[in-house]
C-alpha positions, 0 to 999 in steps of 0.5 A, spaced: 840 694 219 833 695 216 831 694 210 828 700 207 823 695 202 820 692 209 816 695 214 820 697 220 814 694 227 810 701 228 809 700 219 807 693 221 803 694 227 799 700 222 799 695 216 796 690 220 791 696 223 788 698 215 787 690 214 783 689 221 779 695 219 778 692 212 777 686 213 773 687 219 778 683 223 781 683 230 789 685 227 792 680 233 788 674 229 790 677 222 797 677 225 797 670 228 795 667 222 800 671 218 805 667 222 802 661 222 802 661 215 795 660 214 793 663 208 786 660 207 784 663 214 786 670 211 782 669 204 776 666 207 772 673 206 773 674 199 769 672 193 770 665 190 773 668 184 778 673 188 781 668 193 782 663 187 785 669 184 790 670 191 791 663 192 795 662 185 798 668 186 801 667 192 803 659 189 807 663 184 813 666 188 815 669 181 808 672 179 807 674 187 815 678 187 813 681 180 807 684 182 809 686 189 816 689 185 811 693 180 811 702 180 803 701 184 804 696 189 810 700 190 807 707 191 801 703 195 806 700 200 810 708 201 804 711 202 801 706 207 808 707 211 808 713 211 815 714 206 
């Protein structure tokens, strides 16, 4: 069964295509690192003091879980899958 808070794999290829056009990365490299776990790889772009933010976001599973599960980051992720 599908879970309505995940992107089903057309949600995720379109999530990967804003990404790769945001960030001016090839999608498919986005994608590899995704599964690769290698978060440093997909930071590298960013300004110092954002990627130090992001990094200890993504340390803290609890700070990371209360901003994906906030009324924004919600609204952010319906309207980018289309919901």
């Amino acid at each position: 069964m599908q879970d309505q808070n995940f992107p089903n794999l057309q949600q995720q290829e379109q999530l990967l295509r804003l990404a790769g056009q945001a960030t001016g990365r090839d999608p498919e490299q986005l994608r590899q690192a995704l599964q690769n776990g290698q978060v440093e790889s997909l930071l590298a772009g960013l300004p110092g003091d954002r990627k130090q933010q992001a990094v200890q976001l993504l340390q803290d599973p609890q700070a990371l879980r209360r901003m994906l599960e906030s009324p924004q980051a919600q609204a952010l992720l319906r309207s980018l899958m289309g919901r």
